[in-house]
C-alpha positions as CSV (number, residue, x, y, z in Angstrom):
1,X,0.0,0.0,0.0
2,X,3.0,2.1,0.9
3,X,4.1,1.9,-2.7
4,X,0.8,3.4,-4.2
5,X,1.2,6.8,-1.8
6,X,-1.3,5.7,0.5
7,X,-0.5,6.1,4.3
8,X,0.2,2.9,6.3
9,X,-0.2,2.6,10.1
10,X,0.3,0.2,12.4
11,X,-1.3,-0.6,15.4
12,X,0.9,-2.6,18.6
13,X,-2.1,-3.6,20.2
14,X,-6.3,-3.2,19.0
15,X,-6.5,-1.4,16.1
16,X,-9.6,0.3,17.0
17,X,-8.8,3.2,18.8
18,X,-5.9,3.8,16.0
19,X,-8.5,4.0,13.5
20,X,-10.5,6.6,15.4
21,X,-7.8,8.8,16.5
22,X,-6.1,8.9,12.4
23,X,-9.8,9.9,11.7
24,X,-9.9,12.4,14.4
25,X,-6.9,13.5,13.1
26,X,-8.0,13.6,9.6
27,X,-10.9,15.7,10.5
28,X,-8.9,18.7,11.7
29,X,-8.1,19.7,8.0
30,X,-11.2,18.3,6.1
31,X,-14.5,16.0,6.5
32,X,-13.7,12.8,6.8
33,X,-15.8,9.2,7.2
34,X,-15.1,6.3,8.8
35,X,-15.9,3.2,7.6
36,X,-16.1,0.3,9.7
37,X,-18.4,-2.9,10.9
38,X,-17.6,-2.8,14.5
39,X,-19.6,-0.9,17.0
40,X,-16.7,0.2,19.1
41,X,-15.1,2.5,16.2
42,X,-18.8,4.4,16.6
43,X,-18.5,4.4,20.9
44,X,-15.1,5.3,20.4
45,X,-15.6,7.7,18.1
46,X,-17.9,9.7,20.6
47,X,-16.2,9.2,23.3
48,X,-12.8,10.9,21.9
49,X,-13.7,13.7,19.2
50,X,-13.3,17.1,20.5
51,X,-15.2,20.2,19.2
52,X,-13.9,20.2,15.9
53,X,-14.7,22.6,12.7
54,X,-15.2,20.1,9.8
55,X,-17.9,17.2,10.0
56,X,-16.7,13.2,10.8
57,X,-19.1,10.5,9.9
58,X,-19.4,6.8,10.5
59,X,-20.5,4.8,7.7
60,X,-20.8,1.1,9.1
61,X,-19.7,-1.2,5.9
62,X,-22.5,-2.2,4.1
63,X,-23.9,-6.2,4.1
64,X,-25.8,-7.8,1.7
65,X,-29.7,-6.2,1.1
66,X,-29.1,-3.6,3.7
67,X,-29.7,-0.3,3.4
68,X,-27.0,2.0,3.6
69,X,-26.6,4.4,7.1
70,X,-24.3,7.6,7.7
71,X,-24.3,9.2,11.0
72,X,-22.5,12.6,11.8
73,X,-21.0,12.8,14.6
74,X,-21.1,15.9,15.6
């Protein structure tokens, strides 16, 4: 992934709250979504975003036949 200029992190212990901070992170310069199927990336999210000027969503991954949700977090 490196090689194709995408950013590559890597988490020593659960992931999780990695993903959620880089998108906290990400959401001080620009809106940003979060895409994940795991219910603690949307607590987690809650819990850790400060007041912030640009809009972070989750986006739970989609399954099969389901119909598509985004919340804003904010």
């Amino acid at each position: 992934m490196k090689s194709t200029g995408s950013k590559v992190f890597t988490a020593k212990a659960d992931a999780d709250l990695l993903l959620v901070n880089k998108a906290i992170e990400a959401a001080e310069t620009r809106n940003t979504v979060l895409v994940g199927d795991d219910t603690d990336l949307l607590v987690l999210l809650l819990h850790h975003l400060l007041p912030i000027e640009n809009k972070i969503y989750f986006a739970p991954q989609s399954k099969k036949n389901a119909k598509g949700r985004v919340w804003d977090i904010k």
